[in-house]
N, C-alpha and C positions, 0 to 999 in steps of 0.2 A: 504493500500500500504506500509505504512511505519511503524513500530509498535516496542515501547521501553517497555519492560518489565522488571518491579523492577532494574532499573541500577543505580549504586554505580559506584559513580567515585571518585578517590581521584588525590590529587596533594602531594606528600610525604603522610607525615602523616595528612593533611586535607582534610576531607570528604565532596569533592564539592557538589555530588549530591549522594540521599540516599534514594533511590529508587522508583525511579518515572517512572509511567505508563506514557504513552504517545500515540496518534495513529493518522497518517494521512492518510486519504482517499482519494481517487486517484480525482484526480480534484480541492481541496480542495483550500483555504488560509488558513493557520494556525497561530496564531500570541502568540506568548508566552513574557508573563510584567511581570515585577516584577523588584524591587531596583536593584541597583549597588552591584554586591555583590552576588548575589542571585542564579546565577549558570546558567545564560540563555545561555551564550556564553559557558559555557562546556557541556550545552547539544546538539549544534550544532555539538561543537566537538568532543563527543564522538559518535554519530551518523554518523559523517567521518573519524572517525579512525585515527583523529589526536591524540586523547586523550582517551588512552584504557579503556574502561567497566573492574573493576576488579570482578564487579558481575553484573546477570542480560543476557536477552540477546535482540538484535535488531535485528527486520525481514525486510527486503525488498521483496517485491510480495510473502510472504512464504518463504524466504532463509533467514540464520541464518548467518546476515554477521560481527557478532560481532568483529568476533577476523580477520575481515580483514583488511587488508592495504589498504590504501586511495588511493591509485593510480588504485586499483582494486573499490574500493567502486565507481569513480569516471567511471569508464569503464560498472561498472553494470546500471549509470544512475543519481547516487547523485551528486552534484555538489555545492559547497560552498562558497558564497563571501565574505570575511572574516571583519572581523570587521578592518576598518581604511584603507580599499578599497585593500591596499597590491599589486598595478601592478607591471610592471618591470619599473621603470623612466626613465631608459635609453635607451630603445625599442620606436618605433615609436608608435603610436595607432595601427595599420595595423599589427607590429610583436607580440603586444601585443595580439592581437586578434588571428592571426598563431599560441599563444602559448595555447590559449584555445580549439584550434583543436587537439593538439599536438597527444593525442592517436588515433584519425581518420584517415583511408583511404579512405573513400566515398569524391572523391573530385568534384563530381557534388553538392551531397547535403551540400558539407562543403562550395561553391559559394555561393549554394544559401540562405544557414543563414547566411554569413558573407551581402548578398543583404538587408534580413531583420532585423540586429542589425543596422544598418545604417540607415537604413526607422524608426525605432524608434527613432534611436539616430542621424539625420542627421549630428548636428556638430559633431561628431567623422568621417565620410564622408570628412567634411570640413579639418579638421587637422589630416586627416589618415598617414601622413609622418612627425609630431610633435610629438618631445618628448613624452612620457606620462607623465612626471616629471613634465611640462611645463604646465600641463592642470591645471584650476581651482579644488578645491575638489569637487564641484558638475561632471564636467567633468570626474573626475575618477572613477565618483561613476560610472557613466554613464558607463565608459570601463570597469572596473569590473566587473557590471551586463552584463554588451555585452562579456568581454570573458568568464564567467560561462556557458552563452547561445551557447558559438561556441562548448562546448563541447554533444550539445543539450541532454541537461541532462532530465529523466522524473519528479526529485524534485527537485528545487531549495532551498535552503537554503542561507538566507541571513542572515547578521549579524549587526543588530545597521545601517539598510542602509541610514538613518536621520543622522547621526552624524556628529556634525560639518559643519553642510547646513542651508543654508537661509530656511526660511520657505517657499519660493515661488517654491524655488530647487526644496525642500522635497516634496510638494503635486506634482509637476510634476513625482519626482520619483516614486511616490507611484500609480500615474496615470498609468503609462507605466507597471508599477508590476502588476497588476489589466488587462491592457491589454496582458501583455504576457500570464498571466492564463489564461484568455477566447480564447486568438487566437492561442495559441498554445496548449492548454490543461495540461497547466505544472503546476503541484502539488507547491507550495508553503510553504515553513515553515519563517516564519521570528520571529525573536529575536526582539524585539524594544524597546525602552524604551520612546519615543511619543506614549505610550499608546491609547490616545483617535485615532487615523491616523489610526494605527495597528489596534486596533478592529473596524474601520469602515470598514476597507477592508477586514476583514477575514469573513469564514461563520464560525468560532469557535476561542475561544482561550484559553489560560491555563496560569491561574496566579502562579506564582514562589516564592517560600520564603525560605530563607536558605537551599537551596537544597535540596525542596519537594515540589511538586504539590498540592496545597490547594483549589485550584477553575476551577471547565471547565463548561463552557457554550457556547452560540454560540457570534458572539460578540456582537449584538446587545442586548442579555440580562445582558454582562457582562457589557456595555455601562451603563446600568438603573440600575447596582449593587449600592447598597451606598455604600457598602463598599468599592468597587473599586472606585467610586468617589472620597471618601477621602483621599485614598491611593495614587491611582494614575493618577488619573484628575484634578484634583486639586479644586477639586467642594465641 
């Protein structure tokens, strides 16, 4: 469904990422580890055309959408939650959500996802006319993930969506991630850097080092890698 071939990213003159295959299959959870540093958050973005490919190119269902702009990337189906949640604060949860529809006209099926991000996320239900400023950070992760989904994208891509969360948070978030792939059929890519979480829920994942792909398995084999233990489990 999703497919990175040899992409070279830079940020001025540093070469984030240097040319890394990548591919996601339609159904999938994808989970990509690796340190701070390491270029996992500019692979999300060069895959949404925040952050252009200066070489290489990326396919969606067979189309070549390298060199497009995100608001179009966004219209074909990809959809991004960015790292450090990014809502509007001063929007209620309810506008924040209106803004995840923003490119839609379908105003029967845009009801009825805004019925099922609530059925996931009932306290957003609860405080649908509070700030989103006002939410806890587990909360926004929550409306984050819930407006990514009002755009009912076929991949999500999330970014670091652990970060800065209780651990009790995070295995809920990671629960509802898990359920959105099966009950909605929605392809997955997540960034993480809780490693062991990430590869239990992915059916694959690809470890990251200096802006090169060094390791793909599925994740339960990458789980029993030693060398991913030492790396990045802390085992």
């Amino acid at each position: 469904m999703l497919k990175l071939s040899n992409i070279h990213t830079y940020y001025g003159n540093i070469h984030a990422l240097k040319g890394i295959d990548l591919e996601v299959k339609e159904g999938e959870i994808i989970s990509l580890i690796g340190a701070n540093g390491a270029g996992k958050s500019t692979a999300l973005m060069t895959t949404s055309g925040i952050v252009p490919a200066k070489r290489g190119r990326i396919e969606f269902k067979g189309l070549d959408i390298t060199a497009m702009p995100p608001e179009e990337i966004v219209k074909m189906g990809i959809c991004q939650v960015p790292e450090g949640r990014r809502i509007f604060p001063y929007l209620t949860v309810a506008e924040n959500l209106d803004m995840g529809a923003f490119l839609r006209n379908d105003t029967n099926n845009i009801t009825k996802d805004l019925d099922y991000v609530y059925t996931l996320f009932p306290i957003l239900a609860e405080r649908k006319n509070q700030a989103g400023g006002t939410l806890s950070g587990g909360e926004q992760q929550m409306l984050a993930i819930s407006r990514a989904l009002m755009s009912r994208p076929t991949v999500l891509l999330l970014d670091e969506p652990s970060l800065g969360l209780a651990p009790l948070i995070v295995k809920q978030i990671f629960s509802i991630i898990k359920k959105i792939n099966e009950e909605q059929n929605t392809t997955i890519f997540i960034v993480e850097q809780n490693a062991n979480l990430a590869l239990k829920k992915a059916h694959r994942g690809y470890v990251m080092e200096n802006g090169v792909i060094t390791l793909t398995d599925t994740g339960t084999n990458l789980l029993a890698n030693e060398d991913v233990k030492k790396a990045y489990l802390g085992i």
